[in-house]
C-alpha positions in Angstrom: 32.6 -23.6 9.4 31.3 -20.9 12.0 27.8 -18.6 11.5 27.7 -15.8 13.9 23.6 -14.4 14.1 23.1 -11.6 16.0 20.2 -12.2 17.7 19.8 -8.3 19.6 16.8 -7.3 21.0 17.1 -3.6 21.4 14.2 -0.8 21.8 14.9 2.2 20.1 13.7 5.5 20.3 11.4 6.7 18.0 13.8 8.9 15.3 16.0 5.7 15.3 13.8 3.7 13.5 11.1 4.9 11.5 8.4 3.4 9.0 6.3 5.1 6.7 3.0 4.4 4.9 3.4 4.1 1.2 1.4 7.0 -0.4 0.3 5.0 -4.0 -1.7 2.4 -4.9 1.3 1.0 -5.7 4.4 -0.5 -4.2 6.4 1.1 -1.3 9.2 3.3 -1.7 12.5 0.9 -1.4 13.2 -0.2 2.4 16.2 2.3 3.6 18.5 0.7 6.0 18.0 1.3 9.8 20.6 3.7 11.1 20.3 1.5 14.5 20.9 -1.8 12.5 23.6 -1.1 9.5 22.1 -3.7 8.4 23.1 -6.7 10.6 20.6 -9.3 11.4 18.8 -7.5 14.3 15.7 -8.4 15.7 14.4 -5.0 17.1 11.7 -4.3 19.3 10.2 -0.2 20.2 8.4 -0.9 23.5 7.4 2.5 25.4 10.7 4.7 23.7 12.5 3.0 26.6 15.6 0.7 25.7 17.0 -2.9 26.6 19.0 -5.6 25.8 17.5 -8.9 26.5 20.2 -11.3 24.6 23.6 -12.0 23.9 25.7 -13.2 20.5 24.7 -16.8 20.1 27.7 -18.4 18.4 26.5 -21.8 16.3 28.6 -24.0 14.8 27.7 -26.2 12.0 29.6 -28.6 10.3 29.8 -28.9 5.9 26.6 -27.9 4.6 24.6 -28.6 7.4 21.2 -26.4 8.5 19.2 -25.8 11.4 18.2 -29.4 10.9 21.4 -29.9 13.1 20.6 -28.1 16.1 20.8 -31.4 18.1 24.1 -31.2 18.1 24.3 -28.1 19.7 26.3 -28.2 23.1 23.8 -28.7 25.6 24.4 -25.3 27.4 24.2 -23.5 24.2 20.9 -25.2 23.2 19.9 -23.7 27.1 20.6 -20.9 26.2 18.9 -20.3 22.9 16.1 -21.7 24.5 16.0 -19.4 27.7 16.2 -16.5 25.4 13.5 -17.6 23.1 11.6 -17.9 26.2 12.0 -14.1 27.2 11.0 -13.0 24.1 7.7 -14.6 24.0 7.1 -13.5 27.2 8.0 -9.8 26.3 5.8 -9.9 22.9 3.0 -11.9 24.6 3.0 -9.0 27.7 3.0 -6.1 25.1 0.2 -7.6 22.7 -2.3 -8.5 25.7 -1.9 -5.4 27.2 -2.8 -3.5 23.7 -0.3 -1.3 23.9 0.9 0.0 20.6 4.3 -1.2 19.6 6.6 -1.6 17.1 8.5 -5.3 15.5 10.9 -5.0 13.2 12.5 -8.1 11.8 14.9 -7.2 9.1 16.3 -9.9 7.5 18.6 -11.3 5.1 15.7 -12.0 2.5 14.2 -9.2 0.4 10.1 -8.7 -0.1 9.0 -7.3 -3.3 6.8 -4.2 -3.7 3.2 -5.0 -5.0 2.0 -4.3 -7.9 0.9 -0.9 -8.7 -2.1 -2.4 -11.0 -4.8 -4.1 -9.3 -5.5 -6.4 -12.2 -2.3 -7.6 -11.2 -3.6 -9.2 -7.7 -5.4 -11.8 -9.4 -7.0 -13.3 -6.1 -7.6 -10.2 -4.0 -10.0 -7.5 -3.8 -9.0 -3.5 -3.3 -9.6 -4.5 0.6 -6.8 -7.2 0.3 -4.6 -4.4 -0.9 -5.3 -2.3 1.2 -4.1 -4.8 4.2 -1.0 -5.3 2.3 0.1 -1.3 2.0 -0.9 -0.4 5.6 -0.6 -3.5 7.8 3.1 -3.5 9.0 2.9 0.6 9.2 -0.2 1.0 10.6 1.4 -0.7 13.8 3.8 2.4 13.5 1.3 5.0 14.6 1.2 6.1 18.3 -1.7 8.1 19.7 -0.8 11.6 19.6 -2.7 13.2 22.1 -1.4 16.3 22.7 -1.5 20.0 20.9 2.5 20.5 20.3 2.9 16.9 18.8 0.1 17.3 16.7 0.9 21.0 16.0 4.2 19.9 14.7 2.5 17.4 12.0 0.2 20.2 10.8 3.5 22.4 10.6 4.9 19.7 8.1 1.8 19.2 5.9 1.5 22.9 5.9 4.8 23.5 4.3 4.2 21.1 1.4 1.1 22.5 0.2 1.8 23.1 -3.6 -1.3 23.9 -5.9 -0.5 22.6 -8.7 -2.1 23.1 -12.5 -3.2 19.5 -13.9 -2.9 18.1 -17.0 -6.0 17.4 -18.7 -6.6 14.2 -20.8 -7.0 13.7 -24.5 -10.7 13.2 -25.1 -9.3 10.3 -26.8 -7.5 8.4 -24.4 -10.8 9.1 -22.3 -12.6 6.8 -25.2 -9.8 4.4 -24.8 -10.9 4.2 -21.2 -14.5 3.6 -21.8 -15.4 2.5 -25.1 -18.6 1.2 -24.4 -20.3 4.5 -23.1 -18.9 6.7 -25.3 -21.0 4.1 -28.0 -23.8 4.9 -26.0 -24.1 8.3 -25.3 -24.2 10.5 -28.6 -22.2 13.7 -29.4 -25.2 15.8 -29.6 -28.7 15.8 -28.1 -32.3 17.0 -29.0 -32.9 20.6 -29.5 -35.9 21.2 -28.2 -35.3 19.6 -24.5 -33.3 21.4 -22.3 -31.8 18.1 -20.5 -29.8 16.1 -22.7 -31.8 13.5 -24.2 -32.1 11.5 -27.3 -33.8 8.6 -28.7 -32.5 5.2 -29.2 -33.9 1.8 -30.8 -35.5 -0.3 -28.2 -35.4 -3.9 -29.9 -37.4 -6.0 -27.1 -41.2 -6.7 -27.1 -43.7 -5.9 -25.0 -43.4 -8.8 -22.7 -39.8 -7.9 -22.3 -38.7 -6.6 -18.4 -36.3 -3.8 -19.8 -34.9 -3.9 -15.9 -34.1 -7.5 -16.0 -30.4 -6.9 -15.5 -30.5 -3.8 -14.3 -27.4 -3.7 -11.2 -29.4 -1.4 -9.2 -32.1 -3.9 -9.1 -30.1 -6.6 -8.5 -28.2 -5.6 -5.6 -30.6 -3.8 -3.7 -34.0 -4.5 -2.8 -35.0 -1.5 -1.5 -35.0 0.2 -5.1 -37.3 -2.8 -6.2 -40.6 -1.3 -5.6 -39.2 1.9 -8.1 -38.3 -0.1 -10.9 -41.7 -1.6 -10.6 -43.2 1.3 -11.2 -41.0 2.1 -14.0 -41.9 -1.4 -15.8 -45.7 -1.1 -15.6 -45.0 2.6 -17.0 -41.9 1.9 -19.6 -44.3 0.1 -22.8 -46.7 3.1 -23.0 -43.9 5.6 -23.6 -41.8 4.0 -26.2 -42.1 5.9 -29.6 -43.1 4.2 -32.5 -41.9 4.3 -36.3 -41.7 2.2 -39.2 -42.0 -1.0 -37.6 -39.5 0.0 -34.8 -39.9 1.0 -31.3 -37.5 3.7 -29.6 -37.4 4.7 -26.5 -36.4 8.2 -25.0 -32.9 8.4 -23.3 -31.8 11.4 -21.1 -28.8 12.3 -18.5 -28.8 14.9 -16.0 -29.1 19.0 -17.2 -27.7 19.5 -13.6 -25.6 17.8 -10.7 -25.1 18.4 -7.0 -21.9 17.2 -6.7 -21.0 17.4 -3.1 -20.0 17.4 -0.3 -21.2 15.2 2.2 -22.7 16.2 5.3 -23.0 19.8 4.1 -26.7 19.8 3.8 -26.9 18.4 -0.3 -30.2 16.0 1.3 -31.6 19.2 2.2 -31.3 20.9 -0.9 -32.2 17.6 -2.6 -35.6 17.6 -1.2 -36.7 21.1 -1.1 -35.5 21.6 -4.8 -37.4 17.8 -6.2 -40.4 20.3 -5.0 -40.3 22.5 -8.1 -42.8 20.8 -10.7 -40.0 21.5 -13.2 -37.2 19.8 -11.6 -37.0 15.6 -12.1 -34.5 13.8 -10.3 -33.0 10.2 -10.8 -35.6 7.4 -9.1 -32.7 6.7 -6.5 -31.0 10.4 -4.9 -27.1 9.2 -5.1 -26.5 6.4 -7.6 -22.7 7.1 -7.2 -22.3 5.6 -10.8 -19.4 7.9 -12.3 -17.8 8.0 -8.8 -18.1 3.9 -8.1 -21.0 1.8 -9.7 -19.2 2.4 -12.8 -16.4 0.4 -11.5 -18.5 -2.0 -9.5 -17.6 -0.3 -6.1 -20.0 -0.5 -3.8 -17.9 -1.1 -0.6 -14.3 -1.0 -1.5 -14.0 -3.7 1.8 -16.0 -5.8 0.1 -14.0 -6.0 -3.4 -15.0 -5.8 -6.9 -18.4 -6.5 -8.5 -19.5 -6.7 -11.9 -19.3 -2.8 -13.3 -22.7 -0.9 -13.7 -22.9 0.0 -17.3 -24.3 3.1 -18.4 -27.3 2.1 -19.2 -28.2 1.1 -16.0 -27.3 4.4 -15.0 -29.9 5.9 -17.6 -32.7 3.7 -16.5 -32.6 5.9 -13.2 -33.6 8.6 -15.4 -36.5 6.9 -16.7 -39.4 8.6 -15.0 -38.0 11.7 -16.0 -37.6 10.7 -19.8 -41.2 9.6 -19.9 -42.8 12.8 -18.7 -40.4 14.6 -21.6 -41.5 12.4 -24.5 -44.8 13.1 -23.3 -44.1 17.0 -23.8 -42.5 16.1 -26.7 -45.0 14.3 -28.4 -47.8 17.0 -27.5 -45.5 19.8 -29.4 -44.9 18.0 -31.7 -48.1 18.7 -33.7 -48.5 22.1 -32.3 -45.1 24.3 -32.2 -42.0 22.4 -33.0 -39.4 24.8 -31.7 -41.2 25.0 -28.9 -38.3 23.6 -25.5 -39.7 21.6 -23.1 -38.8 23.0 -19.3 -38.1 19.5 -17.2 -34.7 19.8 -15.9 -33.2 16.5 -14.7 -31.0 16.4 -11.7 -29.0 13.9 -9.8 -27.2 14.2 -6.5 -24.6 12.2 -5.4 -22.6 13.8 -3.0 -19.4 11.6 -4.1 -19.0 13.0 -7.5 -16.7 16.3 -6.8 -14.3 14.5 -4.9 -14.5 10.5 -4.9 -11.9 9.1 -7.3 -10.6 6.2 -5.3 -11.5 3.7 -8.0 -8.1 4.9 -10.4 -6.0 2.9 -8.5 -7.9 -0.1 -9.9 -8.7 0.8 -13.3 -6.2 3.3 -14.6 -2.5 3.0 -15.5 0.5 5.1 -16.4 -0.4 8.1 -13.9 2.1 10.8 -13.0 3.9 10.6 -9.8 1.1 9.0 -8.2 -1.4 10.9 -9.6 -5.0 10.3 -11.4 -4.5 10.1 -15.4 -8.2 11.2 -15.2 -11.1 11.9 -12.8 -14.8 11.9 -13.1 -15.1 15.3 -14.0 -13.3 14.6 -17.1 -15.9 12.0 -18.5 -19.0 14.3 -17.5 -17.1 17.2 -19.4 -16.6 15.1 -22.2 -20.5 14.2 -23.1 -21.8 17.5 -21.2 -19.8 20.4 -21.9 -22.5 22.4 -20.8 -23.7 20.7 -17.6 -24.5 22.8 -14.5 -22.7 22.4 -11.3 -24.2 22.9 -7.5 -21.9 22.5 -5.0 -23.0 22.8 -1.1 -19.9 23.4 1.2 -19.8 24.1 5.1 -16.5 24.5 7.7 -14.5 21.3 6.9 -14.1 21.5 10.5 -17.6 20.6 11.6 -18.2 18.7 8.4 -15.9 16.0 9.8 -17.2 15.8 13.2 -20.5 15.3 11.6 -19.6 12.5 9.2 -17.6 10.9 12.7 -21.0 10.9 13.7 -22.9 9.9 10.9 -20.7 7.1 10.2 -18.8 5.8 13.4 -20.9 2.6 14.4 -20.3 2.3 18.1 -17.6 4.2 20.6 -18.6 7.3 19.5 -17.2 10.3 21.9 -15.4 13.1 21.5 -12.5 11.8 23.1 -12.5 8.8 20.0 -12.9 11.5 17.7 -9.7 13.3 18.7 -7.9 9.9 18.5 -8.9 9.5 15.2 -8.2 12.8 14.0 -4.8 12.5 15.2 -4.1 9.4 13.5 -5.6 10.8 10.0 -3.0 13.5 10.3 0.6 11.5 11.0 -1.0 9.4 8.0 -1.5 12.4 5.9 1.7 13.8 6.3 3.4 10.3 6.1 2.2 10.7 2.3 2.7 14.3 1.8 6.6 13.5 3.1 6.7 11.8 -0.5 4.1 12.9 -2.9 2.9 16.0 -3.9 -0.9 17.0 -2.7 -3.0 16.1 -5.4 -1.6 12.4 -5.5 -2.1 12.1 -1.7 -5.7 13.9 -1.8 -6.6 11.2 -4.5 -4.9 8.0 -2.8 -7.2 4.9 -2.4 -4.5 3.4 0.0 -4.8 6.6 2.4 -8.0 7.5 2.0 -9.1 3.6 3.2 -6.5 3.5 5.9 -7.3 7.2 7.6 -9.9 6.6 10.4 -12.1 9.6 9.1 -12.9 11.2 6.2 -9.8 14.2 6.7 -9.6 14.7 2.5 -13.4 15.5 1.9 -12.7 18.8 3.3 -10.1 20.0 0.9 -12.6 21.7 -1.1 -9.9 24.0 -2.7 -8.1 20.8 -4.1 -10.8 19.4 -6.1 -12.4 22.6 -7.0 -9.4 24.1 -8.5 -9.2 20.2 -10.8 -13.0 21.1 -11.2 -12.3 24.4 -12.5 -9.8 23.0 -14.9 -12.1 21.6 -17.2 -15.5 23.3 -16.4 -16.1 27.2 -16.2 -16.8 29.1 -12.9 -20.4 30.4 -14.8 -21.4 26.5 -14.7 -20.8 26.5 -10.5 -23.2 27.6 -8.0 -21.3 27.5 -4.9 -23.4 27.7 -1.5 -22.6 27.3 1.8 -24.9 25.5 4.2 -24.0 28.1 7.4 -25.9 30.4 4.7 -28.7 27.8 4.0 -29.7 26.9 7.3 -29.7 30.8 8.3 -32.1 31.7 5.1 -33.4 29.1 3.6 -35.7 31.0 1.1 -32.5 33.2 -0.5 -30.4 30.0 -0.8 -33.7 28.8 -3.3 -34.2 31.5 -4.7 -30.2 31.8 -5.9 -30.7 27.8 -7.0 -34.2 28.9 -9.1 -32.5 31.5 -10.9 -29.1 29.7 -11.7 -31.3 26.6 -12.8 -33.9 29.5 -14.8 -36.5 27.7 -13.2 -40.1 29.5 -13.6 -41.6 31.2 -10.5 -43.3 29.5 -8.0 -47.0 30.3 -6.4 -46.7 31.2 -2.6 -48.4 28.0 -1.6 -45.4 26.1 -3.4 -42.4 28.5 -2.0 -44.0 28.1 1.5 -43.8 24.4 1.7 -40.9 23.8 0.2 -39.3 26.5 2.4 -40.5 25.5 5.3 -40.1 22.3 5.7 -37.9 21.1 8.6 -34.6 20.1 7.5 -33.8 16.9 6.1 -31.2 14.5 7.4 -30.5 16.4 10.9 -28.1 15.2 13.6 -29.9 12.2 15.0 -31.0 12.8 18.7 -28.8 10.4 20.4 -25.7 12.1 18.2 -26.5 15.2 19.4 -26.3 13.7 23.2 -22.5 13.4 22.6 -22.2 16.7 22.9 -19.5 18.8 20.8 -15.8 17.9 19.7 -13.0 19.0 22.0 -11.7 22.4 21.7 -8.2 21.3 21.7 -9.6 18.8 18.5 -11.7 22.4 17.0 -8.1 24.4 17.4 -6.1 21.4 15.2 -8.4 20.7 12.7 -8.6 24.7 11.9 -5.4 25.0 11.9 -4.9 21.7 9.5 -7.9 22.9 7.3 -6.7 26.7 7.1 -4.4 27.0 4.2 -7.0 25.1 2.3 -9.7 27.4 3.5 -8.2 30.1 2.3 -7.1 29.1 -1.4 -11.0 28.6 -1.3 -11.8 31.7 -0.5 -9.4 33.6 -2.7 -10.4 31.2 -5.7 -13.9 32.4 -5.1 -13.3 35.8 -4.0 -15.6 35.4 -1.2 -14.1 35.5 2.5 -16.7 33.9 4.2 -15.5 30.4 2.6 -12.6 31.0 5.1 -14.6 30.1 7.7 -12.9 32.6 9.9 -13.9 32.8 13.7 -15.0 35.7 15.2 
């Protein structure tokens, strides 16, 4: 009996072959048959868009049943052969792979791979980061640096004309329950009347020797909040209430949240706005615990921990809590009815947009979509819950996180690299899903070399504005902040109804030199290219201006002049 293997090395151009990265946390679309192979046994190789033809057809004959366990008794010149052309193919890979040029392998072959699972609790020994290898390994190989305008121009083209907006569908509060039983036993429906952050007391059942932040996950994986909860635990025992034998202590959440974005100047804000005597933040500024701790994210490369739960998230309200019950307690012989005035914030810039944990947690979505996002758990205890939101050109946002984040290389010729690279891998998923699912892809997200889907403001303001009114949004921009830093306060203080300040107060809380600047040897770097400025304006455009129409405000455009 005869075998005939093709064994064809063959570079093709680029629109012969083409890969794509799979846009879901779960499995790839079906593999399509190469138009260049018709599905023989091909081994193909895409070195420099140029094309060759290294072997011939090997001809092997076996006898009965008999495997490549007989290749002895090949004919000598046969075996030669074989051998010589195994040689040259070593010797072709070996010269491509030292030389780090970017290339392509493709080996189909006669056996089929399964997709991977679409659930991560399906991956029973590997972390999200394992997953992530698995989706983007063999396409991330795929991706040439695109360097120049047109090439790039053409990619923006395509993601341009499949922008949809699209109208989510919101969650049943209970399938939200489903989802987390154990807060929604924690947290009650209603809160106290007479404090204007939402607290309310619960039975503490330890004793006075008892560490009430024994187990606390913020304490436990990071030392530098140690020295916090210390304080807490000498404080915590003097501000239990006490009643019929019991003890109870005073549970609160946030009134307000700044929910984003990063690098837009939300530190700032932070720290000029902890300034007014009414205003108590969370002992640590961004706990991230709807966006990740909640799901035991702290570095998606590093896997899985054990999940915050809530009330480990509540203990970072603490401080707060005690300096309420305190107000409480006073009035409490004096006027009743009377509200106490501390307003608890907390700002983590991840919480408007961050919802890569889904992919880990939540099934049966929608064409790749999220069944539900944060805002849809904060809703469902906080109906009422104020929303600041701190914006700047998406443009110049990204350059800045580059910056802020990139750990060594950093120029602005890297920059443009990776820019370029975030964009073919954005449209790869847009070519296949619809906007929301690629905006909200763990897979993408973790594969594109910078943050490119942190400046879609429009997209998760409009799923924002779904479940929450406008009249709960302020919506600033830091281009106005840093211009007039005393208005932007002054807008904050009467959307929070915070009371007046003295002028000693307003002065040094506005100003204050700005917090969490561009370090020094950043700024030596200089600016991004303008060829890098023109595509990421033209990529962030249509966004920018379903902003600005959804807040009837043209400077959210970001326009230039």
């Amino acid at each position: 009996m005869k075998h005939c293997i093709n064994c064809c090395i063959e570079l093709l151009p680029d629109e012969a072959h083409t890969q794509r990265v799979g846009c879901r946390g779960g499995p790839y679309p079906s593999r399509q048959v190469c138009p260049a192979c018709q599905g023989e046994n091909k081994i193909l190789f895409r070195v420099d868009s140029k094309q060759m033809n290294l072997l011939a057809v090997l001809e092997v004959k076996t006898e009965g049943n008999e495997s490549w366990g007989g290749f002895s008794r090949f004919k000598k010149g046969k075996r030669c052969s074989l051998v010589f052309a195994l040689l040259i193919m070593t010797l072709v890979m070996a010269s491509y792979i030292l030389s780090g040029v970017h290339q392509e392998l493709l080996i189909p072959s006669p056996f089929h791979y399964g997709g991977f699972p679409s659930s991560a609790g399906m991956l029973d020994s590997e972390g999200p980061g394992d997953l992530k290898e698995h989706h983007l390994q063999s396409s991330m190989s795929n991706i040439s640096s695109v360097k120049d305008y047109p090439s790039i121009r053409l990619i923006i083209s395509s993601i341009t004309a499949r922008i949809e907006f699209t109208t989510r569908q919101l969650p049943d509060v209970e399938d939200l329950k489903k989802q987390e039983l154990h807060m929604f036993s924690v947290i009650p429906s209603k809160f106290l009347p007479n404090s204007k952050s939402p607290c309310w007391y619960e039975e503490f059942s330890g004793r006075n020797t008892t560490d009430p932040y024994l187990t606390n996950s913020y304490v436990l994986y990071s030392r530098r909040f140690r020295s916090t909860f210390d304080a807490l635990r000498k404080a915590f025992w003097g501000h239990l209430s006490h009643a019929q034998g019991k003890h109870f202590r005073l549970r609160c959440l946030p009134h307000f949240y700044i929910i984003g974005q990063p690098k837009c100047g939300t530190t700032d804000l932070y720290d000029r706005l902890r300034l007014h005597p009414e205003v108590k933040f969370s002992a640590i500024k961004e706990p991230h615990w709807w966006t990740r701790k909640r799901f035991g994210i702290v570095r998606l490369r590093d896997g899985l921990r054990d999940r915050y739960p809530v009330e480990d998230y509540l203990d970072l309200f603490d401080l707060a809590a005690h300096q309420i019950h305190q107000g409480l307690q006073t009035s409490s012989g004096k006027d009743q009815s009377k509200m106490n005035k501390i307003l608890i914030g907390e700002a983590s810039a991840s919480t408007m947009w961050d919802n890569n944990a889904w992919t880990f947690f939540y099934e049966n979505s929608t064409d790749g979509e999220p069944p539900f996002l944060v805002q849809d758990f904060i809703h469902a205890f906080q109906p009422h819950a104020k929303l600041i939101v701190m914006l700047r050109d998406p443009v110049e946002r990204l350059y800045s996180d580059y910056l802020y984040f990139a750990s060594s290389n950093k120029s602005a010729e890297d920059f443009h690299e990776k820019v370029a690279e975030a964009l073919q891998l954005f449209e790869n998923c847009m070519l296949d899903y619809s906007l929301r699912a690629c905006v909200y892809n763990n897979t993408l997200n973790n594969a594109m070399p910078v943050r490119l889907q942190v400046g879609l403001y429009a997209v998760y303001l409009l799923d924002w504005f779904r479940i929450f009114n406008k009249e709960q949004f302020l919506i600033l921009r830091l281009e106005d902040h840093a211009s007039n830093v005393k208005y932007t306060m002054h807008r904050v203080f009467e959307f929070l109804n915070l009371g007046p300040l003295s002028e000693k107060q307003e002065a040094q809380m506005t100003k204050s030199p700005a917090s969490n600047a561009r370090r020094p040897e950043d700024r030596n770097l200089g600016p991004m290219w303008p060829a890098t400025q023109r595509i990421l304006q033209d990529f962030y455009g249509p966004f920018n201006t379903r902003l600005a129409q959804v807040l009837a405000d043209e400077a959210f455009a970001w326009k230039k002049t």
